[in-house]
Jmol script that loads the backbone (N, CA, C; Angstrom):
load data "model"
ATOM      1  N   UNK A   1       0.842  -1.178   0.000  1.00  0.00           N
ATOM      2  CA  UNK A   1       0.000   0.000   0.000  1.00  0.00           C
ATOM      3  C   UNK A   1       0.885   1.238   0.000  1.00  0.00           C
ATOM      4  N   UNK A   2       0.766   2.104  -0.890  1.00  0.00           N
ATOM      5  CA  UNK A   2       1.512   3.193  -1.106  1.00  0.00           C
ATOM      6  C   UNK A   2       0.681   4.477  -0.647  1.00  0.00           C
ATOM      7  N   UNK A   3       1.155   4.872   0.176  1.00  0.00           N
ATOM      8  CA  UNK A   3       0.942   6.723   0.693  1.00  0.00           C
ATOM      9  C   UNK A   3       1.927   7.878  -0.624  1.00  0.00           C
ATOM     10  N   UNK A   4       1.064   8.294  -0.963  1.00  0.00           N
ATOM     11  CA  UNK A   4       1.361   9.504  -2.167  1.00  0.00           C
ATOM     12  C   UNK A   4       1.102  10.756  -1.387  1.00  0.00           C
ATOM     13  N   UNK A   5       0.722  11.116  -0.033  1.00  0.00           N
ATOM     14  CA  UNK A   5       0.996  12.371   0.632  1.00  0.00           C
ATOM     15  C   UNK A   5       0.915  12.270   1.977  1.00  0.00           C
ATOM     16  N   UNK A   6       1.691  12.778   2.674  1.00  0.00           N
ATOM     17  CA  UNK A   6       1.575  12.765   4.083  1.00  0.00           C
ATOM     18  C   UNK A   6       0.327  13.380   4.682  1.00  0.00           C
ATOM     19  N   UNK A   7      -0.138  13.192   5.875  1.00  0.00           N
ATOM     20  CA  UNK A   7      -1.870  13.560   6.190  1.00  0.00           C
ATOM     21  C   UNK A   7      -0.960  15.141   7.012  1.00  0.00           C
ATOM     22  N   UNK A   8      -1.922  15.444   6.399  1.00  0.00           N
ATOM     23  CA  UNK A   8      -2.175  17.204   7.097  1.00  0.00           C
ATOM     24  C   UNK A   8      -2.375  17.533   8.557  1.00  0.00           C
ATOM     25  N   UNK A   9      -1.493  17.926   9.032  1.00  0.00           N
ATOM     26  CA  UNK A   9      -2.176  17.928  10.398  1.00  0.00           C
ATOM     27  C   UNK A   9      -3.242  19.127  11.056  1.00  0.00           C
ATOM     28  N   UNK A  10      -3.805  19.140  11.859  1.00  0.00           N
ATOM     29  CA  UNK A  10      -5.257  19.744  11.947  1.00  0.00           C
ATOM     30  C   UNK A  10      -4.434  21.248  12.418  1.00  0.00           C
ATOM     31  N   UNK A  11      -5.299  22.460  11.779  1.00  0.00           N
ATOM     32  CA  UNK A  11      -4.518  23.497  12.018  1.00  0.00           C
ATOM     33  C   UNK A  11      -5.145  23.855  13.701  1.00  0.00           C
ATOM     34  N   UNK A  12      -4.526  24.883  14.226  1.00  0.00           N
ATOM     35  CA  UNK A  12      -4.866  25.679  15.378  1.00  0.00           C
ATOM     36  C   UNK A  12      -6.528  25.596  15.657  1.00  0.00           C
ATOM     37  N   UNK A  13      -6.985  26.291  14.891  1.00  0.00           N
ATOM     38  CA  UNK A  13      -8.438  26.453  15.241  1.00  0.00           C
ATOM     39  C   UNK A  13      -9.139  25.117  15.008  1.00  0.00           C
ATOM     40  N   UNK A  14      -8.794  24.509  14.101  1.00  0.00           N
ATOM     41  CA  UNK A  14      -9.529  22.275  14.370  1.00  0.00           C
ATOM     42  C   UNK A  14      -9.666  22.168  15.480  1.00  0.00           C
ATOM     43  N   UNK A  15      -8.002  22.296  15.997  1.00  0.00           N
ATOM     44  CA  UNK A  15      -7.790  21.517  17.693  1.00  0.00           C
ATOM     45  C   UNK A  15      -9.144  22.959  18.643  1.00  0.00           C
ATOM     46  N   UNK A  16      -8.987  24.067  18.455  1.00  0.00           N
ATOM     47  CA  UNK A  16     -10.187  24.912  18.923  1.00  0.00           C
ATOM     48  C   UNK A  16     -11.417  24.247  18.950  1.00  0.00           C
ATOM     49  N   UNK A  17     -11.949  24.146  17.689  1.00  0.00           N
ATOM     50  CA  UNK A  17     -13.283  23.717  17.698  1.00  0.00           C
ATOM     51  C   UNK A  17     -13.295  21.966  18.117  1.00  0.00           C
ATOM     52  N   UNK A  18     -12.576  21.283  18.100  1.00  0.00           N
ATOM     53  CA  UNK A  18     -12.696  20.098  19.158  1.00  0.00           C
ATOM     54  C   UNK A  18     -12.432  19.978  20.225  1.00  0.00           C
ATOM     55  N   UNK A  19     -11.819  21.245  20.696  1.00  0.00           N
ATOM     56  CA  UNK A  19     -12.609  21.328  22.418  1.00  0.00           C
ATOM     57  C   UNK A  19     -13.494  21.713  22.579  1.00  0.00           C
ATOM     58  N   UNK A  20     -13.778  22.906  22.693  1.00  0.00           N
ATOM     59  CA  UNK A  20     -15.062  23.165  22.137  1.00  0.00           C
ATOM     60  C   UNK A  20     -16.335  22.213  22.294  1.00  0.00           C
ATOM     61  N   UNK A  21     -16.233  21.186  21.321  1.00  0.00           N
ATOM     62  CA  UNK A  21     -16.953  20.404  21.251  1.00  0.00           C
ATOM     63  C   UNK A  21     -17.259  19.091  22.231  1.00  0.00           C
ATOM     64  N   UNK A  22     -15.819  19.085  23.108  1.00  0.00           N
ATOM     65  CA  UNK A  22     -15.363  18.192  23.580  1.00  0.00           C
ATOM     66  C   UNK A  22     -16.252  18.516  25.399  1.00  0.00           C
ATOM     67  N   UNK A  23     -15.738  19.845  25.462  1.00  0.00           N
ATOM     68  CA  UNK A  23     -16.399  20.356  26.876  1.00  0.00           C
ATOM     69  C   UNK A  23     -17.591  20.628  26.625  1.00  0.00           C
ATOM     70  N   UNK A  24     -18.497  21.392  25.336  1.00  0.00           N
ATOM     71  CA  UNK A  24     -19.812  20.534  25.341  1.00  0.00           C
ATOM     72  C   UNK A  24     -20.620  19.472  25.625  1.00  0.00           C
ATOM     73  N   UNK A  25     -19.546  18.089  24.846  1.00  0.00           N
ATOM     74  CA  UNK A  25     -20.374  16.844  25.478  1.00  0.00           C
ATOM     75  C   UNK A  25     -19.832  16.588  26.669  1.00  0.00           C
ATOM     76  N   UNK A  26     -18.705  16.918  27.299  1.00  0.00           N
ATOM     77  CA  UNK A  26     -18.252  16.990  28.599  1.00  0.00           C
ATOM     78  C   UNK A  26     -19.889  17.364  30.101  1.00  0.00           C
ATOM     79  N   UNK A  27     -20.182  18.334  29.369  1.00  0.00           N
ATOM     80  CA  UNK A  27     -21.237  19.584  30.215  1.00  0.00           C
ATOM     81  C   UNK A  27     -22.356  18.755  29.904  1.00  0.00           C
ATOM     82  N   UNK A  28     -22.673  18.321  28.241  1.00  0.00           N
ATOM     83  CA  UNK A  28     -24.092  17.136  28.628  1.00  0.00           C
ATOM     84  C   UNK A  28     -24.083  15.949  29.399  1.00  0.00           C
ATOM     85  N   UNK A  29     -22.685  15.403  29.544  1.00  0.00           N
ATOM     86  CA  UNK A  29     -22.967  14.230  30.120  1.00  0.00           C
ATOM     87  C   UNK A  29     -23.194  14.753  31.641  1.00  0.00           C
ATOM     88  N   UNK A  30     -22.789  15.586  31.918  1.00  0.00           N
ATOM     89  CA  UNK A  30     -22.288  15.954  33.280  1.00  0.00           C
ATOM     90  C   UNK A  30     -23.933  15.831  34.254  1.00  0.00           C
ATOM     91  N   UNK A  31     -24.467  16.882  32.751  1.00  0.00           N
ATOM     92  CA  UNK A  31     -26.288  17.269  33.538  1.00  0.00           C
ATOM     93  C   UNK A  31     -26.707  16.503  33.432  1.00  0.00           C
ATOM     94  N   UNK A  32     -26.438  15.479  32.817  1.00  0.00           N
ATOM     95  CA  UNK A  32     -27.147  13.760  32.509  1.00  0.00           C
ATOM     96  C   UNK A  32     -26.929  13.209  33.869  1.00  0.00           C
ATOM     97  N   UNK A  33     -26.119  13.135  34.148  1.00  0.00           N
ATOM     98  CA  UNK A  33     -25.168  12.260  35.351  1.00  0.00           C
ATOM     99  C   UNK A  33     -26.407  12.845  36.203  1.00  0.00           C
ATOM    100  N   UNK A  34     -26.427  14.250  36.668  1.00  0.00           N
ATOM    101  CA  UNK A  34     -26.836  14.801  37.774  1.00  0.00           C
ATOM    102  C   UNK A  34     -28.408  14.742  37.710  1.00  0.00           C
ATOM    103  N   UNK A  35     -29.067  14.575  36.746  1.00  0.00           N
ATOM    104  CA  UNK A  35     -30.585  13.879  36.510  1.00  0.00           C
ATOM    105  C   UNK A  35     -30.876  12.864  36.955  1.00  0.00           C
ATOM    106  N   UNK A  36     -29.969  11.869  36.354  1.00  0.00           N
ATOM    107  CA  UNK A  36     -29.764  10.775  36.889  1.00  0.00           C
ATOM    108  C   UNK A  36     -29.901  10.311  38.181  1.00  0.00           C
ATOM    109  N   UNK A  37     -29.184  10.790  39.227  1.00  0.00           N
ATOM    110  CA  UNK A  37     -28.573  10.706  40.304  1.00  0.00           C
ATOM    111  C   UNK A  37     -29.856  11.135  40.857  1.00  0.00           C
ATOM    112  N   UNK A  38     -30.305  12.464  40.254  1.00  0.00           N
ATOM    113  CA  UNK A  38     -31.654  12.874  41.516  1.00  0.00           C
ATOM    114  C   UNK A  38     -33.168  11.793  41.153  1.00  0.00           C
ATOM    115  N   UNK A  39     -32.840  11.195  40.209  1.00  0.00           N
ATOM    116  CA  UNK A  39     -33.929  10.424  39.807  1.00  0.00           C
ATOM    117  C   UNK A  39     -33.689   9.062  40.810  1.00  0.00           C
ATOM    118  N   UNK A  40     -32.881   8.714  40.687  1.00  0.00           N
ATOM    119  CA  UNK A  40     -32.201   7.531  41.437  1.00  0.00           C
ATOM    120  C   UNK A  40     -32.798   7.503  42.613  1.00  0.00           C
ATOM    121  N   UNK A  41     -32.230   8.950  43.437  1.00  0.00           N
ATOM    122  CA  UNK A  41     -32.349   9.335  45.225  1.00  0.00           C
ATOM    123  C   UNK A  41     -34.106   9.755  44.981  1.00  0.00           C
ATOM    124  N   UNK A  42     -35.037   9.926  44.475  1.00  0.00           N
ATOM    125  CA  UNK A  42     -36.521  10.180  44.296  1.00  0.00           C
ATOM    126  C   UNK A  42     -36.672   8.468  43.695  1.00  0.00           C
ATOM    127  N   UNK A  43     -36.382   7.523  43.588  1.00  0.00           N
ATOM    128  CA  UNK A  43     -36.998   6.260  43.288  1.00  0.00           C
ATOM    129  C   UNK A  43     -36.512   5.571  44.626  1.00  0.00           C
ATOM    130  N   UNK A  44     -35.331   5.695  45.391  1.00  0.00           N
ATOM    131  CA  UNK A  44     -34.683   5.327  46.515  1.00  0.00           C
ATOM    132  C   UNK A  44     -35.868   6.354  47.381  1.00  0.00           C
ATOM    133  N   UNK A  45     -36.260   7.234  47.510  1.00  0.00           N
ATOM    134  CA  UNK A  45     -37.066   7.616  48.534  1.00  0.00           C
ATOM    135  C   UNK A  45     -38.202   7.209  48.599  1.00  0.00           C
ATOM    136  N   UNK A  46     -39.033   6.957  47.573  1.00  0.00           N
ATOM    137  CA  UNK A  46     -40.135   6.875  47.371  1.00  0.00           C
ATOM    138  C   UNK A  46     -40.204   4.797  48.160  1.00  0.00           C
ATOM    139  N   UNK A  47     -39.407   4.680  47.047  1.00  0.00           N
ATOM    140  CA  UNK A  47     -39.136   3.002  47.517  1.00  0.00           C
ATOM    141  C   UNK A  47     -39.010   2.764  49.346  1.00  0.00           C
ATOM    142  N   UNK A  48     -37.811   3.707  49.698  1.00  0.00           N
ATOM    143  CA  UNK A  48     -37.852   3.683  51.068  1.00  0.00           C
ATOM    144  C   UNK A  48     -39.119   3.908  52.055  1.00  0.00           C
ATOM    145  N   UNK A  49     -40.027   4.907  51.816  1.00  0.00           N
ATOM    146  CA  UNK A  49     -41.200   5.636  51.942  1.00  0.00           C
ATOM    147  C   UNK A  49     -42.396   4.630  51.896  1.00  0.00           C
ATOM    148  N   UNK A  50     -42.514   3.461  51.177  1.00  0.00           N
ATOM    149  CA  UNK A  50     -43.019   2.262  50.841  1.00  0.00           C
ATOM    150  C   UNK A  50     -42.453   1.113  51.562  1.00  0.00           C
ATOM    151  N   UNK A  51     -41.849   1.211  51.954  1.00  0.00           N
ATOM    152  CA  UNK A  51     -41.008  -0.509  52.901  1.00  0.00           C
ATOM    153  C   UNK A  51     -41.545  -0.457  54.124  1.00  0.00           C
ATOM    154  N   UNK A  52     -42.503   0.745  54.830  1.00  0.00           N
ATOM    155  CA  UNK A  52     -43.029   0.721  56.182  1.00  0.00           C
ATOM    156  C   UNK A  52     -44.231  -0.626  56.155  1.00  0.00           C
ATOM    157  N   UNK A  53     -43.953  -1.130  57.269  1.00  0.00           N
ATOM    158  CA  UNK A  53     -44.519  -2.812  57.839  1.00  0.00           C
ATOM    159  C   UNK A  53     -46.432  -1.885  57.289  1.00  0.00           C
ATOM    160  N   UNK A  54     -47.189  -0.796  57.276  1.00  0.00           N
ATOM    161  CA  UNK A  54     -48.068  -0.545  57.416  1.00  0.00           C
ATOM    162  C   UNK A  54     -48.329  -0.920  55.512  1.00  0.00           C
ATOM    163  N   UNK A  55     -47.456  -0.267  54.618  1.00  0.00           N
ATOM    164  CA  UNK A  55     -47.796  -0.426  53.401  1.00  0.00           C
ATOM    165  C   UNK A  55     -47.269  -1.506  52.995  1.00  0.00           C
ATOM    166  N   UNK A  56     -47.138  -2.451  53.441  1.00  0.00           N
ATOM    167  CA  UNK A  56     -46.222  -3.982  53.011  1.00  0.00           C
ATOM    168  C   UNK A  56     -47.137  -4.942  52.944  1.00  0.00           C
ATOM    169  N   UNK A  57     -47.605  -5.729  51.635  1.00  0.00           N
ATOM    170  CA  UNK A  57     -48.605  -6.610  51.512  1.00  0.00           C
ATOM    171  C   UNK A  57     -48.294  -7.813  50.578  1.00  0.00           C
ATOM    172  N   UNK A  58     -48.720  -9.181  50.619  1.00  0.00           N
ATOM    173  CA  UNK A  58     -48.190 -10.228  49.400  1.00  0.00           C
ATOM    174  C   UNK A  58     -48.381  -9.818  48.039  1.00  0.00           C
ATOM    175  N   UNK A  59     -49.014  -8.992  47.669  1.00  0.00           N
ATOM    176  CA  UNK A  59     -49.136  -8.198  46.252  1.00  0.00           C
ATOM    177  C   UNK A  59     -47.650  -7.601  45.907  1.00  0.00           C
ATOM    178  N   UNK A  60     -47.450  -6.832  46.753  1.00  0.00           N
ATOM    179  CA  UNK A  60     -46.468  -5.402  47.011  1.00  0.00           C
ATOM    180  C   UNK A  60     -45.363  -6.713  46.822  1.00  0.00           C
ATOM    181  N   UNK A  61     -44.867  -7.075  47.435  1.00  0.00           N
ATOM    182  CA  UNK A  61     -43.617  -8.458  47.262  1.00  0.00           C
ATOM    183  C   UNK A  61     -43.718  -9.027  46.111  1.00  0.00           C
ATOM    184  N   UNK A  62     -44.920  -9.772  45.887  1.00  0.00           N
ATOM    185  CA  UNK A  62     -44.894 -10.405  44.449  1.00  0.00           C
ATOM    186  C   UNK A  62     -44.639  -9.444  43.650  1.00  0.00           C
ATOM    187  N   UNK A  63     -45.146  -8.011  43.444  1.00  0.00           N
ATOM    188  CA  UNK A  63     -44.679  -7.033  42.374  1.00  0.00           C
ATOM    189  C   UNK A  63     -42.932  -6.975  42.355  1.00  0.00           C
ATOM    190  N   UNK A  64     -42.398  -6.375  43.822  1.00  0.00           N
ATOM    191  CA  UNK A  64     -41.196  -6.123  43.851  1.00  0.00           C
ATOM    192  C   UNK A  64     -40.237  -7.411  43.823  1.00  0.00           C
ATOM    193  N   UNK A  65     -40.521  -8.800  43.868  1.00  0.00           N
ATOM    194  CA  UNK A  65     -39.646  -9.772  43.659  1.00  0.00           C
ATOM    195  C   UNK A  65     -38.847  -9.955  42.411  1.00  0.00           C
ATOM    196  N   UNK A  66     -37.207  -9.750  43.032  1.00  0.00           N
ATOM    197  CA  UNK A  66     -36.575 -10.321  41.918  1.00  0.00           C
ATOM    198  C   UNK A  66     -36.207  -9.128  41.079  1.00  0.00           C
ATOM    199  N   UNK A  67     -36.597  -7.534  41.427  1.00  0.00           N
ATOM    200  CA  UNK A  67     -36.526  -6.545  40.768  1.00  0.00           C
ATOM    201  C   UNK A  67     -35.470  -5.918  41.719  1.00  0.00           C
ATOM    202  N   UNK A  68     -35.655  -5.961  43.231  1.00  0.00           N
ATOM    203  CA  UNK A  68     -34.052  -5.022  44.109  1.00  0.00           C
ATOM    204  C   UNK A  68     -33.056  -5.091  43.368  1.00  0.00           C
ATOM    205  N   UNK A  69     -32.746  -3.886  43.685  1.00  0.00           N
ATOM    206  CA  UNK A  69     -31.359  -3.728  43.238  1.00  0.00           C
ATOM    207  C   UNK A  69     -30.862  -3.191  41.660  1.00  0.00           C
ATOM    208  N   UNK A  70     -31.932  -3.709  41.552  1.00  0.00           N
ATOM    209  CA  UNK A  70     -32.260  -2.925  39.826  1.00  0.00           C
ATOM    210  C   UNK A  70     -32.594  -1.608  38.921  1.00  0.00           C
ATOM    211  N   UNK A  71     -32.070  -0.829  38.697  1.00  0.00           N
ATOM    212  CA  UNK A  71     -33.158   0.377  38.522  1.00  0.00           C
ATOM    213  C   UNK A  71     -33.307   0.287  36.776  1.00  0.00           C
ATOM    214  N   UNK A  72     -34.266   0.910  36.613  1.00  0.00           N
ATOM    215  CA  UNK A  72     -34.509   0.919  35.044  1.00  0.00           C
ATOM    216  C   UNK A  72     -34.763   2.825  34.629  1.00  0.00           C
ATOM    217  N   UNK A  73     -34.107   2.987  33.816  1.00  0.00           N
ATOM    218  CA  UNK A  73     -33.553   4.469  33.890  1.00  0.00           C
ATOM    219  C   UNK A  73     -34.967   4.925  32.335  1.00  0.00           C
TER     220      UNK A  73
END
end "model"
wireframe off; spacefill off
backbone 0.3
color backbone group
C-alpha cells in the first residue's frame, strides 16, 4: 500500500473547535449524570417511603420480587 501524501495535520483552530466540542459533550454528560442521580435518590425515597410494615402486603412483594437492586432508567 503506497501513501502519495503525508496527512495534514489539523490546524490551530480544528484543535479549537474540538474542544469546544469536547467540553460541550463533557457539560451534557455531566447534567445527565446529575438527573440521573436525583432520579435515582426520588426512586430510593419513594421506595424507602413504601417498605413501612403498614404499606407492606403479598401483592407489594410479588410485584417487587426479583426486581431489588435494579433500577430501570
Amino acid at each position: 500500500m503506497k501513501h502519495s501524501k503525508s496527512k495534514k495535520h489539523p490546524s490551530r483552530h480544528e484543535y479549537a473547535l474540538a474542544l469546544k466540542t469536547i467540553r460541550a459533550q463533557f457539560q451534557t454528560i455531566e447534567s445527565q449524570s446529575d438527573t440521573i442521580r436525583r432520579q435515582n435518590q426520588f426512586m430510593i425515597t419513594i421506595w424507602m417511603d413504601d417498605e413501612g410494615p403498614a404499606n407492606r402486603d403479598k401483592s407489594h412483594d410479588k410485584v417487587w420480587q426479583g426486581i431489588t437492586g435494579r433500577w430501570i432508567n
